[in-house]
C-alpha positions in Angstrom: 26.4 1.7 -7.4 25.8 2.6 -3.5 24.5 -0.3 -1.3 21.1 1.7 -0.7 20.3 2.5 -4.8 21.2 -1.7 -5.2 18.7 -2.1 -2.0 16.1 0.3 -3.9 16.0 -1.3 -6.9 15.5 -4.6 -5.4 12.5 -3.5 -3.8 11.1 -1.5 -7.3 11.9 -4.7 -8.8 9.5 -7.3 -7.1 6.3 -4.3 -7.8 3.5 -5.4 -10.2 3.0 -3.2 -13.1 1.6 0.3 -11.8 -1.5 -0.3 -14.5 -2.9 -2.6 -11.8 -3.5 -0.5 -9.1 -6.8 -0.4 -7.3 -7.0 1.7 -3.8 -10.3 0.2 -2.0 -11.7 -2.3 -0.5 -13.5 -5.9 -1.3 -16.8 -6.5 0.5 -19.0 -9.6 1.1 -22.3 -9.4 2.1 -25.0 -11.7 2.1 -28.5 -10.5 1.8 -32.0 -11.6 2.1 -34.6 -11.5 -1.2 -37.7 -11.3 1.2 -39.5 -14.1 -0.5 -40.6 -16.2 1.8 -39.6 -19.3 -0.3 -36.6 -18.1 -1.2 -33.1 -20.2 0.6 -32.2 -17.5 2.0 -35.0 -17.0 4.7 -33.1 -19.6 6.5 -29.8 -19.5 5.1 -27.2 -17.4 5.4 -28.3 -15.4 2.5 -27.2 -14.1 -1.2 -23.4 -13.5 -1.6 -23.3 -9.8 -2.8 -19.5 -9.0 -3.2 -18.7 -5.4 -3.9 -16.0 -2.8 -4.7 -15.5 0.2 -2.2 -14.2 3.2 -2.4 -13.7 6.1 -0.2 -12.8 9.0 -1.5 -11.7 12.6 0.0 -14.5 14.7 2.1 -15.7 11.1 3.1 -18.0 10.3 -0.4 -18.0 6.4 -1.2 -18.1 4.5 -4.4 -19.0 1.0 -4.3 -19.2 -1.4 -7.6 -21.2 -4.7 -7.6 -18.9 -7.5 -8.9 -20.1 -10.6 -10.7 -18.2 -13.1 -9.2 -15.6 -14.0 -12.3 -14.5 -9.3 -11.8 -13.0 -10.6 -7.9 -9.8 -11.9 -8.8 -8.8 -9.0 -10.8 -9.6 -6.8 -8.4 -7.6 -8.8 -5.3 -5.1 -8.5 -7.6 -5.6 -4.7 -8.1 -5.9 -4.1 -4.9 -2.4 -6.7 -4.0 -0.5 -4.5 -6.4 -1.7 -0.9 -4.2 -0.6 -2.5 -1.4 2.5 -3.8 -2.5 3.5 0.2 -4.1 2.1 1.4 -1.1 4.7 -1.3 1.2 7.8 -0.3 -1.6 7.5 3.5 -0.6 7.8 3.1 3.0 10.8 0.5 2.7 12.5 3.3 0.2 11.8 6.3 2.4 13.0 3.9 5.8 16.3 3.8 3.3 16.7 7.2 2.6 16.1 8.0 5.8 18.9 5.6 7.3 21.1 7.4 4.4 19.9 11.1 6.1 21.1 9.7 9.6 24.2 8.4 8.2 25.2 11.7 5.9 24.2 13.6 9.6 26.8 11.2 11.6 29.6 12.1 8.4 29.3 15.7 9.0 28.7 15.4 12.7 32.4 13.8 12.1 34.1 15.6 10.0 33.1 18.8 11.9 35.0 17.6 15.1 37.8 17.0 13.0 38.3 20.4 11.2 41.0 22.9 12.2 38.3 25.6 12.8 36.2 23.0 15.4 39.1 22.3 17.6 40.3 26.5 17.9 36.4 27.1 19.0 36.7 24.8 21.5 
C-alpha cells in the first residue's frame, strides 16, 4: 500500500458515521414576550435556539429546538465539518501525488534517448 492510500485511510478513519451529517447553523437568540411582568423586560430575554439552513437561490430553513434536540444537532453539524475537513486533506494529497507523478515524467523525459537528440 502507497504512503498516500495509508495517509487517506487514516484520515477516512477518524470520520463519524456519514448518517450524522447536518450542513447549517445553530442560533441563539433571546427574545422578549412583551408582557410587562414578564423577566424578560429587564433581563436578557427568552433563550430561543434554532436550526438554520440556507439553501441554493438564497431560501432559509430554520427549526426551533427544544433544548434536549441541541446536542444532536452540534453533533450533526461536528460530523459535516469533520467530512467537509477529510475531503480537503484528501484532495491536498492527491494533489501532492499530481505534482509528484508531474516531477517523474518531467524526469524521465530529460532522460529519454529522443529528449537529448532534440536538444
Amino acid at each position: 500500500m502507497t504512503e498516500k492510500r495509508e495517509r487517506q485511510r487514516r484520515v477516512l478513519r477518524k470520520l463519524p458515521p456519514l448518517e450524522q451529517l447536518l450542513r447549517g447553523s445553530l442560533v441563539v437568540r433571546f427574545l422578549r414576550c412583551g408582557k410587562p411582568g414578564c423577566h424578560c423586560a429587564s433581563s436578557e430575554g427568552h433563550r430561543a435556539t434554532y436550526f438554520c439552513v440556507t439553501f441554493p437561490g438564497g431560501k432559509t430553513e430554520q427549526i426551533s429546538l427544544p433544548a434536549e434536540l441541541v446536542p444532536q444537532v452540534e453533533r450533526g453539524i461536528a460530523a459535516y465539518h469533520a467530512w467537509w475537513a477529510a475531503v480537503e486533506k484528501i484532495s491536498a494529497l492527491n494533489r501532492e501525488e499530481i505534482r509528484r507523478q508531474r516531477q517523474l515524467r518531467k524526469r524521465s523525459a530529460s532522460r529519454s534517448p529522443r529528449s537529448r537528440r532534440l536538444r
